[in-house]
C-alpha positions in Angstrom: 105.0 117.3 86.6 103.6 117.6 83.1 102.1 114.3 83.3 100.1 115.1 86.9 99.1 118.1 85.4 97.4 116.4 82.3 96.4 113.5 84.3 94.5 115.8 86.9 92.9 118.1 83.6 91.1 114.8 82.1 90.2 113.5 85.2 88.1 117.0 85.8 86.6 116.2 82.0 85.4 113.2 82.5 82.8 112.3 85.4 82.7 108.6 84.3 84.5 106.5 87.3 85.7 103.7 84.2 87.1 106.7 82.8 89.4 108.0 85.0 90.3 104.5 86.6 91.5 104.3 83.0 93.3 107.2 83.2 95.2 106.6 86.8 96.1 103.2 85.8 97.8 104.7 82.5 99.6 108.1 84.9 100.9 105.3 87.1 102.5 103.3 84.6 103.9 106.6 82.8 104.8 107.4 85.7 106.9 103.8 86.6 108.1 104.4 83.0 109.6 107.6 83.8 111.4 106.6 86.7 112.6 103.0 85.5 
């Protein structure tokens, strides 16, 4: 949950589209390291 929240927070800070494909390529593999 902590991770979505943070994820969702930068994502709001920065416009750039780079940027937050950056950003949800990096939540998804937290997110595969959580769960694995």
């Amino acid at each position: 949950m902590k991770t979505r929240l943070v994820f969702d927070h930068r994502t709001q800070n920065q416009p750039k589209p780079q940027n937050i494909i950056k950003q949800g390529l990096q939540h998804i593999i937290i997110c595969k390291q959580i769960i694995t």
